[in-house]
Every structure is written in C-alpha cells, then in structure tokens.
N, C-alpha and C positions, 0 to 999 in steps of 0.2 A: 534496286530495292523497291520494293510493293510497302505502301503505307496506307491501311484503311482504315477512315475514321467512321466511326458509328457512333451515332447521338441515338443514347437512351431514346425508347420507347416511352409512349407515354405516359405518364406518372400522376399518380393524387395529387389535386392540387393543396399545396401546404396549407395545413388547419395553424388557427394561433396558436404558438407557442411550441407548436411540433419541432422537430430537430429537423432541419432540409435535409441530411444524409439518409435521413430513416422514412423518407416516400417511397412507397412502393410502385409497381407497374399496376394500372388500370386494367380488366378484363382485356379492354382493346388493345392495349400495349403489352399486354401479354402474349395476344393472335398476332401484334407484329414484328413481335421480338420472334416467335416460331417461325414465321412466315421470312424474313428477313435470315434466319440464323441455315434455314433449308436451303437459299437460295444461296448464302456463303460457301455453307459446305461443299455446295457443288463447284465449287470454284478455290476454297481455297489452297493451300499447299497445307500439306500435315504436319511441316514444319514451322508455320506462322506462331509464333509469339500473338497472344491474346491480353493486351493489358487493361485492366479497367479500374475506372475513379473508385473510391471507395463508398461511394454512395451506393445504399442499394438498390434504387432504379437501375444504374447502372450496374451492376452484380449482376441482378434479377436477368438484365440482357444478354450479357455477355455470354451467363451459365446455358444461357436457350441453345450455345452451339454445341452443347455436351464435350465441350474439351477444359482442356485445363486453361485458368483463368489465373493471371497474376495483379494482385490488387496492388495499385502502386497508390499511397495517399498520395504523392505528389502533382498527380495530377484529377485531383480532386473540383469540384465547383468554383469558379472563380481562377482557376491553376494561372499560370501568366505560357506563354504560348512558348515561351526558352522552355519550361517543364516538359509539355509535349515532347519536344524537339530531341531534348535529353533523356526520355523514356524509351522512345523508340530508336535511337541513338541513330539520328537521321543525320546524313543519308548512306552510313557505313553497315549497317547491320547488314548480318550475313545469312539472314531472312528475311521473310514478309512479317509483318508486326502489322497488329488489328488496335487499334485504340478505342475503347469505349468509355465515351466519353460526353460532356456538357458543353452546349450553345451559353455564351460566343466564342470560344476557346477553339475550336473546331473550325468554325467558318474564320476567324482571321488565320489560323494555319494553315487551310487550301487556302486562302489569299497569299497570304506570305511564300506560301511553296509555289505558288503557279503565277501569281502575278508581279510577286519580289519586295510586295509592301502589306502590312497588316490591316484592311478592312475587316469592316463587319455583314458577310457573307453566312447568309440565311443556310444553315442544315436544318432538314425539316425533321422533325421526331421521328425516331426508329429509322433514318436514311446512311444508306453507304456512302461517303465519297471514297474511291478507290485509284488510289495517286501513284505514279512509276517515276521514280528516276535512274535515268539509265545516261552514259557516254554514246553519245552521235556526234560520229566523226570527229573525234575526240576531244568536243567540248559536252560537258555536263547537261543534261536536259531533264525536266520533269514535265509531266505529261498528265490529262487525267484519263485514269484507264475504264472509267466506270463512272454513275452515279445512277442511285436507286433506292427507289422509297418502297418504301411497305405493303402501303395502298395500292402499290400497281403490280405485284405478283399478285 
C-alpha cells in the first residue's frame, strides 16, 4: 500500500478571532499547491483515494490535483495520529490513499510508520512524504518512497 502525506501549502497567518478552518492558501501556497499537485499527477495512480482535513487550506490543496477529493473532519487540525491511520485504513487498503493534511499529525505518522514510535518530525509546508509498505520475504516492511517539497520543482 502507497500512503502520501501532504501538509497544506502555505496559509494566511490566523487574524484574531478568525476560525483556523477558514485560512486560506497564500499566492505562494497557491504556486505550491500547483507546482506540488503536477508533479503528483505524474506519478500517482488514478485509483488513489485523495482525503483531506476539512480545513480549507487544506481543501484549497488538495482541489489543486483536479481529482476528486473526500473531506474527512476526522482528521482535521489537531486529528490524533490513530484518525490518520483509520482514514487511510493503513496498511490494508487496496489502493494508494493521499492524505492532505496538518503538521504535527503528519510528521509523528512517518515517524510511527517508518520508525515504530511517535516523534515530532518536521513536514515542511506544501511537501510529499510518499510511504510503501509492502511484505519482504514475508515479513511486513514500510519504506519511504519519496519525499518532496515544493520549492525544489
């Protein structure tokens, strides 16, 4: 199974009193939500499950891949990293599933997937991390297949 997280692009920073769901993408997180979402397509399957936080930075991202997008609240701002796990219904799904989604929920989930324990592992705004777990020699293995920011396409 393929698992790729993507941390929203960059976002308004919150005015007083604004609702955090309701920040949008900045010009610049807008060029790296495209710039990010082209270099997907080129790579992902057309079967990939696309789910994302209901926050609309995150939406704003997601939509940049022109496919269809399922908004799960559950794994919203704050989400606890078991929501993750149970969205993309890791590691059984019988597709690649894209998660777009919010730091630090992200970086302890490639922790917890690749290292076996929950740190707080830096995704950088608008980056891939693109994770595989597959059976080698018939024990269970996850791998990372990818990682990639914005800034450097």
């Amino acid at each position: 199974m393929d698992l790729i997280l993507w941390r929203h692009a960059e976002a308004e920073v919150i005015a007083s009193g604004q609702d955090d769901l309701l920040r949008v993408l900045t010009p610049k997180g807008e060029r790296q939500a495209r710039r990010m979402a082209a270099w997907l397509n080129h790579r992902l399957a057309a079967t990939t499950r696309v789910l994302a936080s209901p926050a609309l930075r995150c939406r704003q991202t997601a939509e940049a891949l022109g496919r269809e997008v399922r908004i799960v609240p559950s794994i919203a701002p704050d989400a606890p990293v078991a929501a993750l796990v149970q969205a993309a219904r890791w590691p059984k799904s019988s597709e690649p599933v894209l998660i777009c989604g919010h730091q630090p929920t992200l970086g302890r989930l490639a922790a917890l997937l690749l290292a076996g324990v929950e740190q707080d592992w830096a995704v950088k705004k608008g980056a891939v991390w693109w994770l595989r777990w597959r059976r080698r020699d018939g024990e269970p293995e996850v791998t990372l297949h990818a990682v990639q920011g914005p800034d450097a396409l």
